[in-house]
C-alpha positions as CSV (number, residue, x, y, z in Angstrom):
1,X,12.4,-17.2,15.1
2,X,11.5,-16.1,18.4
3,X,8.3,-14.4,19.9
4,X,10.3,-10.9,19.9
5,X,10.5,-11.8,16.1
6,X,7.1,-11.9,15.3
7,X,5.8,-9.1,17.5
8,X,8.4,-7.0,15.8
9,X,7.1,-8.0,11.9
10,X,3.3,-6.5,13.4
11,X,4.9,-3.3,13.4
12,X,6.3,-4.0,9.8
13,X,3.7,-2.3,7.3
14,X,4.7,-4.0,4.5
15,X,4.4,-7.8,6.5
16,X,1.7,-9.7,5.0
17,X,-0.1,-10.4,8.3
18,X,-3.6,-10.7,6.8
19,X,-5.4,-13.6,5.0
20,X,-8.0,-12.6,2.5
21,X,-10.8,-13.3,4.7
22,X,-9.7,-10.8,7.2
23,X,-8.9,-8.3,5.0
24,X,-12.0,-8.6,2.6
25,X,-13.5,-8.1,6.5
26,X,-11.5,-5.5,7.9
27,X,-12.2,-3.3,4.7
28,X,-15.8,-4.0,4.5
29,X,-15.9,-5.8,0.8
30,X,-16.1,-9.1,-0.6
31,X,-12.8,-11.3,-1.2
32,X,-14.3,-11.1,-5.3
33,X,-13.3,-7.2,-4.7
34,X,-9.6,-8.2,-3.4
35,X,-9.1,-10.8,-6.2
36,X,-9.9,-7.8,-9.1
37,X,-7.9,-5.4,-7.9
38,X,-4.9,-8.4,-7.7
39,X,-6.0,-9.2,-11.5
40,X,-6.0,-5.3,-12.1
41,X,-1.8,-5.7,-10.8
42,X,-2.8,-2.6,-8.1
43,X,-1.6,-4.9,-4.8
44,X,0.0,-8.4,-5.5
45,X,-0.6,-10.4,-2.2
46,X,2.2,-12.8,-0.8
47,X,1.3,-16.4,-0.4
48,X,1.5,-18.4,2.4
49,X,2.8,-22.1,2.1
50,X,0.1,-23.3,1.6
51,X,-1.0,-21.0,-1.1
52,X,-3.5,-18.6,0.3
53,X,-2.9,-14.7,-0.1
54,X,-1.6,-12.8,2.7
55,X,-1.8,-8.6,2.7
56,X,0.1,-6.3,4.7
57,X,-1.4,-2.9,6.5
58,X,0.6,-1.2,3.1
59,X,-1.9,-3.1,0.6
60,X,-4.9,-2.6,2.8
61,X,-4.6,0.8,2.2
62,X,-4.2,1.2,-1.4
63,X,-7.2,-1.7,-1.3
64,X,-9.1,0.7,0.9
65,X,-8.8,4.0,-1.3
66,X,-9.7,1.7,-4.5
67,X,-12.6,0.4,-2.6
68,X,-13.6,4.2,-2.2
69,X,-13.3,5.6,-5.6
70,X,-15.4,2.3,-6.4
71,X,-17.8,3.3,-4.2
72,X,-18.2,6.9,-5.9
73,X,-19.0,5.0,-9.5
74,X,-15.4,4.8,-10.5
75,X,-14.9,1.4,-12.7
76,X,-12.4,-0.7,-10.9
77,X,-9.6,-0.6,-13.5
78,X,-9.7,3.0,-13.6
79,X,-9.9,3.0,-9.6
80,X,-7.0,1.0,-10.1
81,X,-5.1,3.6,-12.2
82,X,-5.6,6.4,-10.1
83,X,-4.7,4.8,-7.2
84,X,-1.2,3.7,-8.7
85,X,-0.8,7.5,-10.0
86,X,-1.7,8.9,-6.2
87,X,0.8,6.9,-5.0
88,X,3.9,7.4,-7.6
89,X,3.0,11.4,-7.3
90,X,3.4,10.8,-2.9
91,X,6.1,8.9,-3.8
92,X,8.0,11.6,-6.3
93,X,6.8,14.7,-3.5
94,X,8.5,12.7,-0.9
95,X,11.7,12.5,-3.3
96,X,11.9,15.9,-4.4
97,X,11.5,17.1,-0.7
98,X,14.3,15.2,0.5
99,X,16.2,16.4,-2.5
100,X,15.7,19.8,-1.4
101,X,16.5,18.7,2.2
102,X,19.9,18.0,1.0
103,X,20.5,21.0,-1.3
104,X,19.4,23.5,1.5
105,X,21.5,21.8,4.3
106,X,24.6,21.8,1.4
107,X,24.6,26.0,0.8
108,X,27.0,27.3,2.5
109,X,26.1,30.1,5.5
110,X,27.0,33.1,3.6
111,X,24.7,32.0,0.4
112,X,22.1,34.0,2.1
């Protein structure tokens, strides 16, 4: 692997560039908080050789907006549920757009 190699996986939202430490850090919680939303199967970290979790930008987000409905009283295992229904609805939205992408760029001219 070269240096280009690694500087291109920074870029790479779903690389696991972030040890639990950092993250617990960067998202202004305790690792405790990281481990039960892992036990709760919202993010499931990648492990390093050596066996320590990793996180990627991707899962420090969905950690982040858990950490927020926390924050407003939500329980953590419904934080968790909600946060996996946001996503699946962006998800199906960005589907259904691109569906209709398609089906407007396949009428023909004169369908007007």
């Amino acid at each position: 692997m070269t240096a280009d190699d690694s500087f291109d996986r920074l870029d790479d939202d779903d690389y696991p560039a972030y040890t639990m430490g950092r993250a617990a850090e960067m998202l202004g919680t305790t690792q405790g908080f990281l481990r039960a939303i892992g036990e709760a199967r919202l993010i499931t970290p990648l492990r390093s050789e050596g066996g320590h979790r990793r996180y990627s930008r991707y899962q420090l987000r969905i950690a982040a907006r858990a950490r927020e409905l926390v924050d407003q009283g939500t329980a953590i295992e419904a934080a968790c549920r909600i946060v996996i229904l946001e996503d699946q609805l962006e998800e199906a939205q960005r589907i259904n757009a691109e569906y209709r992408r398609a089906a407007e760029s396949a009428k023909p001219a004169d369908a007007d």
